[in-house]
N, C-alpha and C positions, 0 to 999 in steps of 0.2 A: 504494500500500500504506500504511494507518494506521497507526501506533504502537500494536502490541498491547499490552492494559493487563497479561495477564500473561507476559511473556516466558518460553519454556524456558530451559532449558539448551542445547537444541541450536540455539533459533534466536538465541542470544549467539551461540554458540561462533561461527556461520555471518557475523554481523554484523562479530568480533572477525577471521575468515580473509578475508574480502573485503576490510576495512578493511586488512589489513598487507598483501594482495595489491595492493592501489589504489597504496599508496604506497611499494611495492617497484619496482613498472612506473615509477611516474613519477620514485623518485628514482634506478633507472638510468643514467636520460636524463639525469638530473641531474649522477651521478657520472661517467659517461662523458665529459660536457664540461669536469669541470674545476669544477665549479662549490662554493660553498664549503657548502652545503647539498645534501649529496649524497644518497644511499643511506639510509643511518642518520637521518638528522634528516627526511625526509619520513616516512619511516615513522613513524617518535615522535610528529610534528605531525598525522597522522592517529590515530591509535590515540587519543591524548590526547583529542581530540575524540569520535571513536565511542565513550569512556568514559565522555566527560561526556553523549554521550547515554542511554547506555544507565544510566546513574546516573540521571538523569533521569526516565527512562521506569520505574525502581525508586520514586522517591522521589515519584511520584503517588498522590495519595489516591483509590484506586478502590473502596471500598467502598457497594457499593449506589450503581455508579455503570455508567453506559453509556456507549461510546464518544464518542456524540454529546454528553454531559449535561459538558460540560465548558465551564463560562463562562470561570475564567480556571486558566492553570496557571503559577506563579509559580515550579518548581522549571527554567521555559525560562529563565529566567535566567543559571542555568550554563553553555549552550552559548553565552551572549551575550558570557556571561564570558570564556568561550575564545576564540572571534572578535578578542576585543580584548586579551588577551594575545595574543596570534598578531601583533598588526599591532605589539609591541616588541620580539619577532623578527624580522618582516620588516624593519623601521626597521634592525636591527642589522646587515642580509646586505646592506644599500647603502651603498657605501663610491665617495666621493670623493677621485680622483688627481686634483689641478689644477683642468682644463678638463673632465675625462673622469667620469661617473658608473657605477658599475657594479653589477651587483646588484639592479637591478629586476625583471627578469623571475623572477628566484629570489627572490625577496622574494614577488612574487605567484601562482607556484607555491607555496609554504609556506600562504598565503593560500588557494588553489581546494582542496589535496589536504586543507586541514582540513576545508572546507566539505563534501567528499568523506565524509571519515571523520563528521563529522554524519549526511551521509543516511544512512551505513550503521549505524551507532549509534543511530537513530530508525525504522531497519526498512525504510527504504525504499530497500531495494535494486536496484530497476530503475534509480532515478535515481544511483544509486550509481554505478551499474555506463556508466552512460552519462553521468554526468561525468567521469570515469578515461577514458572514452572521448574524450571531447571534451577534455579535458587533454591526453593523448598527441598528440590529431590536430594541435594547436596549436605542441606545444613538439617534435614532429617533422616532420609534414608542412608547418607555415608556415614552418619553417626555409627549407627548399627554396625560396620565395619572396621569406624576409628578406633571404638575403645575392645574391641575383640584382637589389634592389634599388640603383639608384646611390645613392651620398649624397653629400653634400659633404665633400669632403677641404681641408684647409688645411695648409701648411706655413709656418715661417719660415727664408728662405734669405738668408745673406748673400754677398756676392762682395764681391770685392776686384779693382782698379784703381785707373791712377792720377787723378790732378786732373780730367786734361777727359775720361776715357775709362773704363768705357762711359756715355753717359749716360742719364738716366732715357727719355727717350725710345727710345733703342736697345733698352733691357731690356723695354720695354712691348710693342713691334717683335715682338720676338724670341716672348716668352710668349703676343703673341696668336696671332701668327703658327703658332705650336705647338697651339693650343686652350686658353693658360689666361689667368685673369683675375688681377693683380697690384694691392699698395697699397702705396706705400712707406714704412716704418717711419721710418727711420733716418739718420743717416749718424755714424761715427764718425774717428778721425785711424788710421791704418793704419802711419803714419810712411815719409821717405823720398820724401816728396809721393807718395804713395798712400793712396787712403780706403775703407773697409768702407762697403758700402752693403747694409743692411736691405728685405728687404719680404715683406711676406703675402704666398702666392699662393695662386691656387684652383682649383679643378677638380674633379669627380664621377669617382668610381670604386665599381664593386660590390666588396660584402666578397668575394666569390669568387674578383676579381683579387689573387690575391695578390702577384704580383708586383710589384717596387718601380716608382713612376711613373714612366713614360717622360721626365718632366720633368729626372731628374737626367740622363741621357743629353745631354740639349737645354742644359741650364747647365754641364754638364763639357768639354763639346766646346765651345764657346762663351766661357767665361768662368774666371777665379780662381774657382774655386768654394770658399767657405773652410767653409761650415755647411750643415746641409738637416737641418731638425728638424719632423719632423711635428708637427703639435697633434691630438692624441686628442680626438674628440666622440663623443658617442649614450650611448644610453641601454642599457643590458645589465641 
């Protein structure tokens, strides 16, 4: 579907319901999770768009002009415009804990449902209607997939004994022996001739397991367990 050069009133209006229907479906999904771009701000990030299109497709000069008769149309600049306000938004919904980045995926949602609200703003509503599609199928059906994936898990755990006991070799024993893989950090003075001994450990778990790693089970029963602090990774 082309950008009619002279829009109604009804097929705004049609352009202006899809476009807050688009970005009602998708921020939901949004809101439902939790996430700091919810409901409210998809909507807004589309609508803003389908206005700067529909502004657009106002602010062309069609006089004693035909659809095809269009070399260059310099008021597309506005949606250009938008796209790149849009991405100091999304820059602003990714927020770094530490090690841990989060906010991406919602960053690039803000990012699709504008692109969304373009097509419907520029008339092309099939594709509209079937990015909103492809949107939903992504940020709920590949869920389904996401957290059934293993990823690497890392913890820093330290135990406490004394001088000769346990030692590096026993702990490595022990973790492989269980399925994980170890690097050791540390050692510090515990006093009392006893010392904290430090180390990475590793091992893959899906986000679905929620339950806490078997691994503490295997150092509590085993050893002075003095610490077990997971480190947060990925990308959200």
């Amino acid at each position: 579907m082309e950008m009619p050069l002279h829009p109604s009133a009804i097929d705004i209006a049609l352009r202006l319901f899809l476009t807050v229907v688009a970005g009602a479906l998708i921020g939901i999904n949004r809101e439902a999770g939790g996430h700091s771009a919810g409901f409210r701000t998809t909507v807004l990030a589309a609508l803003a768009a389908s206005l700067a299109m529909i502004l657009a497709n106002a602010m062309l000069e069609v006089g004693g002009k035909t659809p095809v008769s269009f070399a260059t149309m310099d008021p597309m600049r506005l949606p250009l415009g938008i796209l790149t306000g849009m991405g100091f938004i999304g820059g602003g919904a990714i927020l770094k804990h530490g090690n841990t980045i989060s906010g991406v995926t919602t960053a690039a949602t803000l990012w699709a449902v504008t692109v969304v609200g373009l097509c419907f703003g520029s008339g092309n509503l099939v594709l509209g209607c079937v990015g909103t599609g492809l949107i939903l199928l992504t940020l709920i059906g590949f869920k389904w997939v996401d957290v059934r994936v293993a990823r690497k898990r890392r913890a820093h755990v330290v135990i406490a004994g004394t001088r000769d006991a346990p030692t590096l070799s026993q702990f490595y024993d022990t973790l492989r022996t269980a399925g994980y893989r170890a690097n050791f950090l540390g050692e510090s003075d515990a006093g009392n001739n006893r010392r904290r001994l430090t180390f990475e450990v590793l091992w893959e778990q899906t986000e679905i397991d929620g339950k806490p790693p078997a691994l503490l089970d295997v150092l509590a029963k085993t050893y002075d367990l003095q610490s077990f602090e997971m480190v947060a990774e990925g990308l959200r």
